[in-house]
PQR file with spaces between the fields and no chain letter, atoms N, CA, C, O and H, PARSE charges and radii, in Angstrom:
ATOM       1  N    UNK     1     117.489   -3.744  134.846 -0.4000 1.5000
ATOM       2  CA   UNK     1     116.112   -3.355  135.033 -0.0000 2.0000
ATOM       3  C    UNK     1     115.302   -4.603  135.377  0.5500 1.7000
ATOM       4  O    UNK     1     115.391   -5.669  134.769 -0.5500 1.4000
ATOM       5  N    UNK     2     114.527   -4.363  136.386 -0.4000 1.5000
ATOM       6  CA   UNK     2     113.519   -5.578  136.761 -0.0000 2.0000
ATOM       7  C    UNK     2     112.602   -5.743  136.002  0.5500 1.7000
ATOM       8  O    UNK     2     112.232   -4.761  135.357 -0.5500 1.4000
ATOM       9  H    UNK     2     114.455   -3.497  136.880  0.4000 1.0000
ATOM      10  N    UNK     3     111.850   -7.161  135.794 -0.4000 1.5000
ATOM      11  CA   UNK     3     110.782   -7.241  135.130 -0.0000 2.0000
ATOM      12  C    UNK     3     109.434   -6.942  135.854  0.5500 1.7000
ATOM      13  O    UNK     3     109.230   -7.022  137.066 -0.5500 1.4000
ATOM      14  H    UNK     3     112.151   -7.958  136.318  0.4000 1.0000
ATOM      15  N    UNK     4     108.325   -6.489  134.623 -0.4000 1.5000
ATOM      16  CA   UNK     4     107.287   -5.389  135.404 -0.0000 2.0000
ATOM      17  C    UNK     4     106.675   -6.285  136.299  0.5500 1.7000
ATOM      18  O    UNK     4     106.831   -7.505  136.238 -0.5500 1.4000
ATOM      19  H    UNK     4     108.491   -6.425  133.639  0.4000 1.0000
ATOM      20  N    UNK     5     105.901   -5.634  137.224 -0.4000 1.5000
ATOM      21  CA   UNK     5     105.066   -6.025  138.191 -0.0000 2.0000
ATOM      22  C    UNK     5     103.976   -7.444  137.778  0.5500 1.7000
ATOM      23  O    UNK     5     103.190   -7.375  136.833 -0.5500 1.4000
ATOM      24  H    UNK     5     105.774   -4.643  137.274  0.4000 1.0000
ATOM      25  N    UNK     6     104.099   -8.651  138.638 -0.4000 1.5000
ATOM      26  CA   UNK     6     103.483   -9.425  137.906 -0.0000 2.0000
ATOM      27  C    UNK     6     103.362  -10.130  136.945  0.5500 1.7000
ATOM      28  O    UNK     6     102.345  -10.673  136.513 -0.5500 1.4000
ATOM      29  H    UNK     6     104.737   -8.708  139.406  0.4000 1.0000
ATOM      30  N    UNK     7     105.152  -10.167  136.297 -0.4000 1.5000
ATOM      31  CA   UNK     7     105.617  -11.086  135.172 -0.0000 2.0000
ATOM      32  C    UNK     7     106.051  -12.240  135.891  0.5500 1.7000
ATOM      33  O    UNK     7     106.389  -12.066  137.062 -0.5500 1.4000
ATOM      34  H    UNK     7     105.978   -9.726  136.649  0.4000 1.0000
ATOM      35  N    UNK     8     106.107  -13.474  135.366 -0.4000 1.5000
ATOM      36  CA   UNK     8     106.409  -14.745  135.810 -0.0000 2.0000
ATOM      37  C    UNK     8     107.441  -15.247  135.059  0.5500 1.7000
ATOM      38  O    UNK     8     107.202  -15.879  134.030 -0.5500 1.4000
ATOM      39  H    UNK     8     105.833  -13.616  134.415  0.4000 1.0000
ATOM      40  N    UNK     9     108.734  -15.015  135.502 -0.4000 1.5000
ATOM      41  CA   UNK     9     110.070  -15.225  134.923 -0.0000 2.0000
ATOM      42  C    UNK     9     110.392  -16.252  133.909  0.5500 1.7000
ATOM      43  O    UNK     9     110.909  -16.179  132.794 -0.5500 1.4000
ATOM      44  H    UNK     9     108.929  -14.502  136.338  0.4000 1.0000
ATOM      45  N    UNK    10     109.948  -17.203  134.600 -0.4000 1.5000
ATOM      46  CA   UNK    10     110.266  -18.595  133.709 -0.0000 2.0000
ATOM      47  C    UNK    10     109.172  -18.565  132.534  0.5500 1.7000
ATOM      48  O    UNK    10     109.475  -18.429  131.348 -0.5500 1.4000
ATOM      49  H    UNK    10     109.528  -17.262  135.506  0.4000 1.0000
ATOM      50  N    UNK    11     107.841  -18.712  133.021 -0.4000 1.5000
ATOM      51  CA   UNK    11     106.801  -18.345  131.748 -0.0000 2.0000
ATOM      52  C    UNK    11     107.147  -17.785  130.656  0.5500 1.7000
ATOM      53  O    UNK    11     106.996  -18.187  129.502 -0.5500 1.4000
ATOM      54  H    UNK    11     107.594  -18.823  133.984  0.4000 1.0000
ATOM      55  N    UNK    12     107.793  -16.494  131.190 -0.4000 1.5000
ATOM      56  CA   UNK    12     108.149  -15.743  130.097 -0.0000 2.0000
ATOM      57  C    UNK    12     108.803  -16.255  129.165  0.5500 1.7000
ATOM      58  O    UNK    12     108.386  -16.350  128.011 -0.5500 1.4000
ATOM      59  H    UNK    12     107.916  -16.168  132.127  0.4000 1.0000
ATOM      60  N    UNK    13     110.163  -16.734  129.665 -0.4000 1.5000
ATOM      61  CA   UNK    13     111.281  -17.433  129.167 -0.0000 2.0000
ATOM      62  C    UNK    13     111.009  -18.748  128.546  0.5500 1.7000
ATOM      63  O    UNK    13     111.976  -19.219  127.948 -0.5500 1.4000
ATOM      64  H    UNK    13     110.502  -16.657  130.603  0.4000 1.0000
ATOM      65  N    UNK    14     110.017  -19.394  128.542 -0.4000 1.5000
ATOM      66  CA   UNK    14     109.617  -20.653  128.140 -0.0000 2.0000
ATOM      67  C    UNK    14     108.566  -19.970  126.766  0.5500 1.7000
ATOM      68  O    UNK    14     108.677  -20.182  125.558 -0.5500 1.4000
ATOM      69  H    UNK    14     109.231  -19.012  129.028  0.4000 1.0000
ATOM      70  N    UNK    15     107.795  -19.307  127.332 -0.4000 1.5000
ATOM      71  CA   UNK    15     106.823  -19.106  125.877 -0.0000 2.0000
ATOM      72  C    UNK    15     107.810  -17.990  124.749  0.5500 1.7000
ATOM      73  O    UNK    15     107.593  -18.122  123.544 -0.5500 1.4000
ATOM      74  H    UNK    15     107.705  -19.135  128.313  0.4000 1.0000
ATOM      75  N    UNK    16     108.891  -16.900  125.218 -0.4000 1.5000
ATOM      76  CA   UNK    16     109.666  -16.739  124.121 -0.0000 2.0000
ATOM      77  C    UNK    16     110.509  -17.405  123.089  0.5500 1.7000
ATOM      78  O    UNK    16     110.946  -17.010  122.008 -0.5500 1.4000
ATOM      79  H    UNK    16     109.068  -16.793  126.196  0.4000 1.0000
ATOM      80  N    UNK    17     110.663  -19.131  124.081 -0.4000 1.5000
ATOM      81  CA   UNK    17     111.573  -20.152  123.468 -0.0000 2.0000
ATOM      82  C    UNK    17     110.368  -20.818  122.377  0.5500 1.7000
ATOM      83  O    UNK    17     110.652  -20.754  121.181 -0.5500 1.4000
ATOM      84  H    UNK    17     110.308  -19.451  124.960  0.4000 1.0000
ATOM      85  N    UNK    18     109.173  -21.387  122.725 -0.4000 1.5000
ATOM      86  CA   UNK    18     108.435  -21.723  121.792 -0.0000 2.0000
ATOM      87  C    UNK    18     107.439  -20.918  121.013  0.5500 1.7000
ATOM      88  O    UNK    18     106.685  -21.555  120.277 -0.5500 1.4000
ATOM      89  H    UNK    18     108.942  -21.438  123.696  0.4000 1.0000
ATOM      90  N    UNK    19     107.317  -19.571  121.065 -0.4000 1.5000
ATOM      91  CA   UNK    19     106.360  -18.872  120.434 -0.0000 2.0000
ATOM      92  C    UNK    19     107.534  -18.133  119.269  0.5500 1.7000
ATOM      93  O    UNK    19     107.449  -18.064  118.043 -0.5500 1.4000
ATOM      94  H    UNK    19     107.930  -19.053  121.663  0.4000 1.0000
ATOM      95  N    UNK    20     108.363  -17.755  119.977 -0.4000 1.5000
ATOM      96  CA   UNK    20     109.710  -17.371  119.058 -0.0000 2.0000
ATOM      97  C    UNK    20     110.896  -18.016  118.693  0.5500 1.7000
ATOM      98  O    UNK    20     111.462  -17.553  117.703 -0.5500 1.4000
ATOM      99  H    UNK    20     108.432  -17.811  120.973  0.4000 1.0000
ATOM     100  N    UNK    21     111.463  -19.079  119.317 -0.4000 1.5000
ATOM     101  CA   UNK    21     112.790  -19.574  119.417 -0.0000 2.0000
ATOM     102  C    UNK    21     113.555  -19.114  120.041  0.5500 1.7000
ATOM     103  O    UNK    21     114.589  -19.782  120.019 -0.5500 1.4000
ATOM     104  H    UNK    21     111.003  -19.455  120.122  0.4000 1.0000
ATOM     105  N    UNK    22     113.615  -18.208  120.675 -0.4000 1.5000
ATOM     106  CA   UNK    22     114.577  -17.131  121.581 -0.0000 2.0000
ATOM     107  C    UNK    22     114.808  -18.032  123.055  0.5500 1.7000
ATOM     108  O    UNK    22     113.921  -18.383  123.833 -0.5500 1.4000
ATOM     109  H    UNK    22     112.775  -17.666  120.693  0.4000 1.0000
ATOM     110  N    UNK    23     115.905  -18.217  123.140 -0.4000 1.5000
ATOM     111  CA   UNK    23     116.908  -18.950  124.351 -0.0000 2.0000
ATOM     112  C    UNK    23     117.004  -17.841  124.939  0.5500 1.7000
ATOM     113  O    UNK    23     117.613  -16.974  124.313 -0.5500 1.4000
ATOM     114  H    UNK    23     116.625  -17.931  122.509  0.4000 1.0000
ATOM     115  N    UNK    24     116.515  -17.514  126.165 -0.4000 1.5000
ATOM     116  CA   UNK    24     117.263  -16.503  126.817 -0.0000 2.0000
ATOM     117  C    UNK    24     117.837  -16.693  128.502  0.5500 1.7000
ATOM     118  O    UNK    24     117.080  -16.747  129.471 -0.5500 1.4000
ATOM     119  H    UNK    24     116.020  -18.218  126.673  0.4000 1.0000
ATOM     120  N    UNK    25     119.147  -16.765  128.556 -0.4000 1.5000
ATOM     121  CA   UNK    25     119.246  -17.215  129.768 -0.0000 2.0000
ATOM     122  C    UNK    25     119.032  -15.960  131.131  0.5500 1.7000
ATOM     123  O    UNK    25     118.845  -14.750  131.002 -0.5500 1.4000
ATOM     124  H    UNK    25     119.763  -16.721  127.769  0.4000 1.0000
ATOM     125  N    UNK    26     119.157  -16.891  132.586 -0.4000 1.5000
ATOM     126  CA   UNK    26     118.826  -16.248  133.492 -0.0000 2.0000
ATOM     127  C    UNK    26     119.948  -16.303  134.405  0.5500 1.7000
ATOM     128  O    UNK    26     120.853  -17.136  134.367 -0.5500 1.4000
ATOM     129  H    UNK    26     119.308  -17.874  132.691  0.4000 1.0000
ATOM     130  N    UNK    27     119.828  -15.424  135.166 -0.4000 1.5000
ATOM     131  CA   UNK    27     120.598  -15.585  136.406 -0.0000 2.0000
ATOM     132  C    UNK    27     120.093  -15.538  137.697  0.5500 1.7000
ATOM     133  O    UNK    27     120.128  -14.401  138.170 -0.5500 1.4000
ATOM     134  H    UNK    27     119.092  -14.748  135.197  0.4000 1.0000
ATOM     135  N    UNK    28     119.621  -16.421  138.450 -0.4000 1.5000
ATOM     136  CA   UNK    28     119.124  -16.394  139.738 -0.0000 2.0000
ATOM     137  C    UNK    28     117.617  -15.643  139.537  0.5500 1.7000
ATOM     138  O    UNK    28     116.988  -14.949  140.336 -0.5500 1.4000
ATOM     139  H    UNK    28     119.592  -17.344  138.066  0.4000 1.0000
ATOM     140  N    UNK    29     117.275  -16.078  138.085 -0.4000 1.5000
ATOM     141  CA   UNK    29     115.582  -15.369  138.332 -0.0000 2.0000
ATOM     142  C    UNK    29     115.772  -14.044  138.272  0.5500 1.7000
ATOM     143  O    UNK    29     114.736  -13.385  138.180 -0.5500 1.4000
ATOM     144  H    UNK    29     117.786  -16.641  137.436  0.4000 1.0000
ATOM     145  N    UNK    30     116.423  -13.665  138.288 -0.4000 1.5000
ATOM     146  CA   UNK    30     116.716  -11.875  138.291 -0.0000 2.0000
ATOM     147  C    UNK    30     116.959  -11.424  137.287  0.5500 1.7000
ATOM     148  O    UNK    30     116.039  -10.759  136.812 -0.5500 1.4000
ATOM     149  H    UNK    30     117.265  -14.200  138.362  0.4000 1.0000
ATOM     150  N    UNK    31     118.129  -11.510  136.524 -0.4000 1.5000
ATOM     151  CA   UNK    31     118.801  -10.988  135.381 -0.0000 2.0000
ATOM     152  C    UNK    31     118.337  -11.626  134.417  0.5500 1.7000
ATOM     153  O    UNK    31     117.568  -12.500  134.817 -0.5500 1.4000
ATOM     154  H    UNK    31     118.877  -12.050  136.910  0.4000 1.0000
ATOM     155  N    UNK    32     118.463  -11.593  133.157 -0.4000 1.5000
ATOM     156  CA   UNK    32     118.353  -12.168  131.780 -0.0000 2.0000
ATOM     157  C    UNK    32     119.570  -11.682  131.085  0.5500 1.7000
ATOM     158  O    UNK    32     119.988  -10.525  131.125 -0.5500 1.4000
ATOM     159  H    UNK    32     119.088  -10.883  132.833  0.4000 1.0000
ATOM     160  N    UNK    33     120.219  -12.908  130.296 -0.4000 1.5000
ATOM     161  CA   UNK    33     121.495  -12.471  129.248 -0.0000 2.0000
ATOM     162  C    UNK    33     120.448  -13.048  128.200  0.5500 1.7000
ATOM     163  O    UNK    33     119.897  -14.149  128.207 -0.5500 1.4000
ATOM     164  H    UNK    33     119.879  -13.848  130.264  0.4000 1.0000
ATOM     165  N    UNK    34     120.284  -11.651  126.998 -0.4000 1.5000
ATOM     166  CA   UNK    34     119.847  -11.656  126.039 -0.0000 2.0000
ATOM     167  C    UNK    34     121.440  -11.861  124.783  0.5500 1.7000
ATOM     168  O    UNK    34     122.142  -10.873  124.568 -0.5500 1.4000
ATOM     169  H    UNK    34     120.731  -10.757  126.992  0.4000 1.0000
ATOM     170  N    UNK    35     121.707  -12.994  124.227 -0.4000 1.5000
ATOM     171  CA   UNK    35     122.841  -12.831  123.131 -0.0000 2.0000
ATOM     172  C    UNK    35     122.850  -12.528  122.116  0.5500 1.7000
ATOM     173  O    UNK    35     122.641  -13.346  121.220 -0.5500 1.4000
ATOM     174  H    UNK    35     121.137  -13.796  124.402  0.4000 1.0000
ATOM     175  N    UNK    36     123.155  -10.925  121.813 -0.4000 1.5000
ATOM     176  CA   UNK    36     123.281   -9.855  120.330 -0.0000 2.0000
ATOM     177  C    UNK    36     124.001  -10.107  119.894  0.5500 1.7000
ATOM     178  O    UNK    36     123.937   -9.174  119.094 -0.5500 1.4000
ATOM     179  H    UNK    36     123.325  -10.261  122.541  0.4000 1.0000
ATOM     180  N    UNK    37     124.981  -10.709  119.539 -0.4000 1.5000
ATOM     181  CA   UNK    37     126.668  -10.513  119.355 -0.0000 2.0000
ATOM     182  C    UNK    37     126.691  -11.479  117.946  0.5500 1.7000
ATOM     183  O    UNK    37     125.977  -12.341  117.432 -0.5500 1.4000
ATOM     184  H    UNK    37     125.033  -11.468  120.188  0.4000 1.0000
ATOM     185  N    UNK    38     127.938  -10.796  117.664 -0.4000 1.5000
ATOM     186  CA   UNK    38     128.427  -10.964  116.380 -0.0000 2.0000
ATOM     187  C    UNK    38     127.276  -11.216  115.366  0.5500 1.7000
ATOM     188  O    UNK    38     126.461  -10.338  115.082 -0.5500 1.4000
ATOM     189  H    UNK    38     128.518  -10.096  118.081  0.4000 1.0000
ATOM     190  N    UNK    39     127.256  -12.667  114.753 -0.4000 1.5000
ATOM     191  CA   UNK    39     126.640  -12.583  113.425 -0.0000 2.0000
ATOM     192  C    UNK    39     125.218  -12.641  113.746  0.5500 1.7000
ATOM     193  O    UNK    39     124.369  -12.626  112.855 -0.5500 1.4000
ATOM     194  H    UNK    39     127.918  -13.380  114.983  0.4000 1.0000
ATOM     195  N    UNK    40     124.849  -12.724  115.316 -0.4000 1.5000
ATOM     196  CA   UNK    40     123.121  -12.678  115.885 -0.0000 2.0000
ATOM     197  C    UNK    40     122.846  -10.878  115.763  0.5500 1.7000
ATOM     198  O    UNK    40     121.769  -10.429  115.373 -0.5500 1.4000
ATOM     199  H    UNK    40     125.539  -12.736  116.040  0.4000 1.0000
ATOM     200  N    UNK    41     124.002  -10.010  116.164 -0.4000 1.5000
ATOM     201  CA   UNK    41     123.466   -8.813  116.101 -0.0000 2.0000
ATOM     202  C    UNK    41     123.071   -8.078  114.729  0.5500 1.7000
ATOM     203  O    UNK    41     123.225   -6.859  114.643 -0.5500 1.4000
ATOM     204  H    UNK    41     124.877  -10.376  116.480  0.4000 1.0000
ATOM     205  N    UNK    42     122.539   -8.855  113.613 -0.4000 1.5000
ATOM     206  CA   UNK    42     122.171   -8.192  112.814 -0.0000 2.0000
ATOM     207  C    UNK    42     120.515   -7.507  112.980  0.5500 1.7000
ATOM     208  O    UNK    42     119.574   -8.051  113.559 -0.5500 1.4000
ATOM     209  H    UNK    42     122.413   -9.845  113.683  0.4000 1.0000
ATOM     210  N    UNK    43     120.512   -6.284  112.348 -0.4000 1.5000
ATOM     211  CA   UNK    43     118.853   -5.447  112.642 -0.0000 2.0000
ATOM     212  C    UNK    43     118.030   -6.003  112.618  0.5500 1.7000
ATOM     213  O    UNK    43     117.042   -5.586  113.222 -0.5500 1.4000
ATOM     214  H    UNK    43     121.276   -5.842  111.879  0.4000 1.0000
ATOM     215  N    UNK    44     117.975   -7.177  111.953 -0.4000 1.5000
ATOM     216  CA   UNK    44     116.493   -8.255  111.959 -0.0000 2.0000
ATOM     217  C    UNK    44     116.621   -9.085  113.275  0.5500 1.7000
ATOM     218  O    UNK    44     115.656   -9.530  113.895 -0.5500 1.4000
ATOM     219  H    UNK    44     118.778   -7.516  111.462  0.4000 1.0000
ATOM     220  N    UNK    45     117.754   -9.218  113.579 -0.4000 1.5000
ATOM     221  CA   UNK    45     117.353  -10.520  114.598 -0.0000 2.0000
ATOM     222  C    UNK    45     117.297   -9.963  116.164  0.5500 1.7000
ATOM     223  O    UNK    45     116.814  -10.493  117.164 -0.5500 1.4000
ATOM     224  H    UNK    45     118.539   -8.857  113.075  0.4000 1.0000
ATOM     225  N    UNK    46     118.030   -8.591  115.978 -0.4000 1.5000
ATOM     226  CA   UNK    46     116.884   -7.599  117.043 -0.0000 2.0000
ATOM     227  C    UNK    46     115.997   -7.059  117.319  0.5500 1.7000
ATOM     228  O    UNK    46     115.511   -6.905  118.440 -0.5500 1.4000
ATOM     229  H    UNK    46     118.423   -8.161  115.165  0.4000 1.0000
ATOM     230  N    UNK    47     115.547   -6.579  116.031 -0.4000 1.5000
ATOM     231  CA   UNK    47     113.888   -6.300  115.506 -0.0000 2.0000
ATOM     232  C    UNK    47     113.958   -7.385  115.669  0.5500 1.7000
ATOM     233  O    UNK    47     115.155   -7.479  115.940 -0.5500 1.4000
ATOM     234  H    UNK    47     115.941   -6.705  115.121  0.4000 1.0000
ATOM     235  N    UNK    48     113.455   -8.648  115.733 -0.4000 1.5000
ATOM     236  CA   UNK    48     112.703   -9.923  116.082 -0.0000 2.0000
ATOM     237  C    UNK    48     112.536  -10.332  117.478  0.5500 1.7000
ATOM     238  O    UNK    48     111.595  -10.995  117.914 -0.5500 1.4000
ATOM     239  H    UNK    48     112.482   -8.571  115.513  0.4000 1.0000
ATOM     240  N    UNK    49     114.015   -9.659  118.462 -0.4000 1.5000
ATOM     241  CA   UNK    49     113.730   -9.982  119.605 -0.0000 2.0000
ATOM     242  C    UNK    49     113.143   -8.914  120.435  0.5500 1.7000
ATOM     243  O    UNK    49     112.493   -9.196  121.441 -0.5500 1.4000
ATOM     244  H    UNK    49     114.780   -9.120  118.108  0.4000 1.0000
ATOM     245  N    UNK    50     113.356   -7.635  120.036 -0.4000 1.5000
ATOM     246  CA   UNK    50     112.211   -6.446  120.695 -0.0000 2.0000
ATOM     247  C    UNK    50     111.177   -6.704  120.458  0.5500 1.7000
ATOM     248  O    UNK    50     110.505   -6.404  121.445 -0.5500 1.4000
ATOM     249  H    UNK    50     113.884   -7.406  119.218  0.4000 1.0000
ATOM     250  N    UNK    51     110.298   -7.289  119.363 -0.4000 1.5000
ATOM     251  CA   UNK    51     109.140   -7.842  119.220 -0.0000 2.0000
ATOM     252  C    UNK    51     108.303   -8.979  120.018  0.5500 1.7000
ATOM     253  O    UNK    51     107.169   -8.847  120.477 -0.5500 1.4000
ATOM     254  H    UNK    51     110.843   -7.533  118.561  0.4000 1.0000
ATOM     255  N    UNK    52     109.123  -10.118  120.075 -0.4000 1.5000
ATOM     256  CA   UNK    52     109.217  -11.184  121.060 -0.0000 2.0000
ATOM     257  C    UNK    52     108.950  -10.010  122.271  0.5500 1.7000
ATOM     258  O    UNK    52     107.838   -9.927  122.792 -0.5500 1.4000
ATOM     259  H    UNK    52     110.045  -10.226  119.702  0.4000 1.0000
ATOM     260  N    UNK    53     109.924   -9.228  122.617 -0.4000 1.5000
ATOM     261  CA   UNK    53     109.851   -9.409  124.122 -0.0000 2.0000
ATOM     262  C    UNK    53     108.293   -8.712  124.980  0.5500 1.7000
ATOM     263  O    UNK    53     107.488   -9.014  125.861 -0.5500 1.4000
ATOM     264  H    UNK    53     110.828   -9.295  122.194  0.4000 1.0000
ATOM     265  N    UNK    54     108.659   -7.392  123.795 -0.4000 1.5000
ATOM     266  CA   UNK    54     106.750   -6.354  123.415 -0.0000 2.0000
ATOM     267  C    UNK    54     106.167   -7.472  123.510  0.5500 1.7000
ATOM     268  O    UNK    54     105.473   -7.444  124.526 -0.5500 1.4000
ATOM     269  H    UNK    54     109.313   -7.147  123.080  0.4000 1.0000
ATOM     270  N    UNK    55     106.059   -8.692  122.851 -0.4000 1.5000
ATOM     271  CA   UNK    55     104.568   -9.411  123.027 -0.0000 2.0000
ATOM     272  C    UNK    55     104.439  -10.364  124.272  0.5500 1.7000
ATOM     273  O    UNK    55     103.274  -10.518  124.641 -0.5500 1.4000
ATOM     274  H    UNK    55     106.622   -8.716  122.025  0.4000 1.0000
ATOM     275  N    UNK    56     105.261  -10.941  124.892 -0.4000 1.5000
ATOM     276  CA   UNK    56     105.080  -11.478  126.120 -0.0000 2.0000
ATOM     277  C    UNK    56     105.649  -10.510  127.332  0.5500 1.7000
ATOM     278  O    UNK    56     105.600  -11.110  128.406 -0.5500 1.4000
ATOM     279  H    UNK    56     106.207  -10.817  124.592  0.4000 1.0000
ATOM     280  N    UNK    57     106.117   -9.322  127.430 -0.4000 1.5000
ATOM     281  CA   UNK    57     105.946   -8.492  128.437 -0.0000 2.0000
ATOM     282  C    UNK    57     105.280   -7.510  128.225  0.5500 1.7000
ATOM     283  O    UNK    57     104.951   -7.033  129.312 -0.5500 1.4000
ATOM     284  H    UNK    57     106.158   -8.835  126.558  0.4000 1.0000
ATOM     285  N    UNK    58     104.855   -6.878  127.317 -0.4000 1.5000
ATOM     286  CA   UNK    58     103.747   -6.234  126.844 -0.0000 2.0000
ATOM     287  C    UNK    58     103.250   -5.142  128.077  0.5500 1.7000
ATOM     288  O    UNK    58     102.262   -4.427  127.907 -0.5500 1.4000
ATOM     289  H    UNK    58     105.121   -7.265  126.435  0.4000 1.0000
């Protein structure tokens, strides 16, 4: 899924790293690999990143 109309990729990705801590990598500006896995996929630390993402793509 693309990001909405008028989001600024990197911005994004830079103020989720310092407003939240969230690393999220990219691929060619297009894609995002968000990493759930193993001992990160616990319910809080996804509830933390659906939150993150609600507040800077909002």
């Amino acid at each position: 899924m693309p990001l909405p109309a008028g989001i600024d990729a990197a911005a994004a990705r830079e103020r989720l790293h310092k407003e939240f801590n969230l690393e999220i990598g990219a691929l060619a500006g297009k894609i995002w690999r968000i990493g759930l896995m193993g001992a990160s996929a616990r319910r809080e630390n996804v509830g933390t990143c659906v939150k993150a993402l609600d507040a800077v793509l909002g």
